[in-house]
C-alpha positions, 0 to 999 in steps of 0.5 A: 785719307792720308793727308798726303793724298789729300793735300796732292789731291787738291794741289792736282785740282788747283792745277786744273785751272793753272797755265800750262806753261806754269805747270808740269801738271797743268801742261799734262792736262792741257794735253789731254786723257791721251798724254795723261795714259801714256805717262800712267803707262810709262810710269807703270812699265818702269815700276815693274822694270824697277821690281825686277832690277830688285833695288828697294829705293828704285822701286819706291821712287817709281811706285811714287812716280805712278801713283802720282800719274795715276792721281793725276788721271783720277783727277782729269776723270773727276775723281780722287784718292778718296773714291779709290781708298773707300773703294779698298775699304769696301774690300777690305775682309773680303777674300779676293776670290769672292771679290772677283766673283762679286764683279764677275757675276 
């Protein structure tokens, strides 16, 4: 796993116990799953605005942005980046079609 991934992994679990006055994350989790959603999906509709406005450093900025809020939802689920990573790599070789035809039958 990246170690980026895994040292923001366990900053996000750190949080979990933080004030929420004290921390932007710590306040998402106070919130609750519903505020966590509608950050991931804000975060997703501006990533595909930026795609369309086709500024390569606008999209990486967003694409961060998302995948940050994403972390966060895994980690309020009780997940991290290493289930979704082994997740890929269970994938990985597999053409997509056959992919989608293991989960659909």
């Amino acid at each position: 796993m990246s170690d980026v991934l895994l040292r923001l992994a366990e900053v996000l679990e750190a949080r979990k116990a933080a004030d929420p006055e004290s921390s932007y994350v710590a306040k998402l989790y106070a919130k609750g799953l519903d505020a966590i959603l509608k950050k991931v999906g804000e975060e997703a509709t501006e990533t595909v605005m930026a795609a369309k406005d086709g500024v390569p450093d606008k999209l990486v900025h967003e694409v961060a942005d998302l995948w940050f809020h994403t972390l966060v939802l895994l980690a309020q689920q009780g997940l991290g980046p290493a289930e979704v990573l082994a997740e890929l790599d269970r994938r990985f070789g597999l053409s997509g079609l056959t992919e989608k035809a293991q989960r659909d039958g």
